[in-house]
N, C-alpha and C positions, 0 to 999 in steps of 0.2 A: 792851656798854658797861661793863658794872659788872667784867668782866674787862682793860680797858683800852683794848679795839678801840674802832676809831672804826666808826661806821653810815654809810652813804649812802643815805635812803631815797627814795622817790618818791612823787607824788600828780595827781592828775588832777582831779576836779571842785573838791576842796575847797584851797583854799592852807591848805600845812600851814609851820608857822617854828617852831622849834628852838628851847630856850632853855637846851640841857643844850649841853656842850662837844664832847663827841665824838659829835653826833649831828645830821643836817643832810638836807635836803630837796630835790627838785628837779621841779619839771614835767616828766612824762613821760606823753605819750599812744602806747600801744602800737601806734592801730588807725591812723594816719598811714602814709601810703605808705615814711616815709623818717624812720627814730627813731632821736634823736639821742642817743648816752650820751658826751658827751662831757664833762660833769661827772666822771667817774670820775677818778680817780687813775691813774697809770702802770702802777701795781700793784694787785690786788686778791687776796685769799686765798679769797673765797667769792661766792656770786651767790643771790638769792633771788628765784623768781620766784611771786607769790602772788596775780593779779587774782582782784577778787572780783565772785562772780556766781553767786547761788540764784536761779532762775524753775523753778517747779515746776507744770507744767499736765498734763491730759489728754492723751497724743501726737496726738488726732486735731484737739486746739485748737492745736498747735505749726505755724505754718508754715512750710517748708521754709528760707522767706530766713532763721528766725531760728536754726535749727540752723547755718547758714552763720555766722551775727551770734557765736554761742558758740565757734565755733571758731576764726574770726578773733581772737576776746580768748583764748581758752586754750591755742592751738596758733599758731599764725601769729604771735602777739606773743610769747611765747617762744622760737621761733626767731630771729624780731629782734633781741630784745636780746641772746640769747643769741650769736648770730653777731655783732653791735658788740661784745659783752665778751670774746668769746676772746681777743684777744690782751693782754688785763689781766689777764687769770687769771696766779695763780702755777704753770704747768704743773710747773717744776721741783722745786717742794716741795711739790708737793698738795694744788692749788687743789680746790675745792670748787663743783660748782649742786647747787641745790635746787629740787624744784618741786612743786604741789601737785594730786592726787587727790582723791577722796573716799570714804568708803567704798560707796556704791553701786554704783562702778563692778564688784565684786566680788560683793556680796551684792544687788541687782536689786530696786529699789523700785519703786513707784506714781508716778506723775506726774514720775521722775527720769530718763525717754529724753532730753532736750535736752542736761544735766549729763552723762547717764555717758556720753553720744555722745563729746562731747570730750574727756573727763577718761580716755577708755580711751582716745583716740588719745596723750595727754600721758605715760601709761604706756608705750605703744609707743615714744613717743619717749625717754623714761628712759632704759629698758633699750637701744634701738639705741646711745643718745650716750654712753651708758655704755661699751658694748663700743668706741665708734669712738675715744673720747680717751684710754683706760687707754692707760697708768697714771701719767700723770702727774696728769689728772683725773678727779676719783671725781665719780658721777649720782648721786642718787637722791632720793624722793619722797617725801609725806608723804599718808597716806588718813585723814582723819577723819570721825570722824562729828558729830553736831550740835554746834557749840563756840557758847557765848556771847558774840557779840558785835553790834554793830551790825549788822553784814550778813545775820543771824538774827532780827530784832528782832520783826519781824512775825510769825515760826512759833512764840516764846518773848515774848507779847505779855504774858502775866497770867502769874500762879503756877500757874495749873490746868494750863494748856499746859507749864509747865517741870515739875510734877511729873511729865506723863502720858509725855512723853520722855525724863524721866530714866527710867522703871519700863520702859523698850525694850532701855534695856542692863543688859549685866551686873551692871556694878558699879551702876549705878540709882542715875547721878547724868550732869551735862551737860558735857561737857565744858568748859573754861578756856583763857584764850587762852596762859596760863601752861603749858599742858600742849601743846601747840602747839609754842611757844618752845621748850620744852626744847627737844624732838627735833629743829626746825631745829638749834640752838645744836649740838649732841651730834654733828649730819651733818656739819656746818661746820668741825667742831676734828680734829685727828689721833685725840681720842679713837673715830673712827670713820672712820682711818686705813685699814682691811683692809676697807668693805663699801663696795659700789657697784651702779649696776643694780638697788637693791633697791626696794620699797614699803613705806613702815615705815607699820602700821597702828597709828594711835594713837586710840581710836574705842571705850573703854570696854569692850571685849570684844565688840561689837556684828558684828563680821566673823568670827567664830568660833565664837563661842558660844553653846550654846542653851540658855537654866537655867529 
């Protein structure tokens, strides 16, 4: 926005309304048999697909319907929209999706089987849509690790909790949702014209590093 783009975002439980000018709202529930993006413009340059969803249990407390329930929101509803948006993407000048990971899916935590179940099958699906739409459209994804924000709220509930994850990574601090943004933003723009199919690890050093 603050570059001049207009946004089109979406919302599901909570009504969200706009009071900035290039920035606007619409009810969209992913997990409906038949989703409707017909709010979009003729044209779009970029797609951002970001549901949000931490449940982190024992694998042997997870029941089967609910690894089903995580993949319906992180895979099956990315396809949806993403098959309503093709034909809005800018194929010709190098439209842009985006989609998100997390860092688990690579580095293998405790209580995160339900999360990295889906979130490596969304990786899979990166890299395939990557190779199937080049070159007119560039894939690629975003892994992080713990970001502050509401959908965290409860694992970042006191200060002791956000010191003890920040001292996990590298740099020994929590992620922002600022730090987030960028790299959407960075995926979205031509200045990230030449990468595609990639997983860009944005996660504090925590996928790589061990200090």
């Amino acid at each position: 926005m603050a570059n001049g783009h207009k946004v089109i975002g979406t919302y599901y439980k909570d009504t969200v309304v706009s009071d900035q000018q290039n920035l606007e709202y619409h009810y969209l529930n992913v997990q409906e048999e038949e989703v409707k993006t017909d709010f979009l413009p003729e044209s779009i340059d970029g797609l951002i697909y970001c549901p949000g969803s931490i449940k982190l249990k024992p694998f042997k407390r997870i029941k089967p319907q609910q690894f089903v329930e995580d993949f319906q929101l992180q895979v099956v509803g990315a396809i949806k929209v993403i098959q309503n948006a093709l034909p809005n993407l800018k194929a010709d000048s190098g439209g842009s999706i985006v989609m998100f990971s997390t860092v688990a899916v690579q580095s293998g935590f405790n209580f995160h089987t339900q999360v990295s179940a889906s979130k490596g099958a969304v990786e899979g699906l990166i890299r395939s849509l990557a190779a199937e739409l080049a070159p007119g459209i560039r894939v690629n994804g975003i892994a992080p690790s713990m970001t502050d924000t509401p959908l965290a709220s409860s694992l970042l509930s006191n200060q002791q909790k956000k010191e003890a994850n920040a001292e996990k990574h590298p740099l020994k601090r929590i992620g922002t949702p600022e730090d987030i943004a960028n790299m959407a933003e960075f995926l979205l723009t031509e200045k990230s014209s030449w990468i595609t199919g990639q997983i860009m690890h944005v996660d504090g050093g925590m996928s790589s590093l061990k200090v």
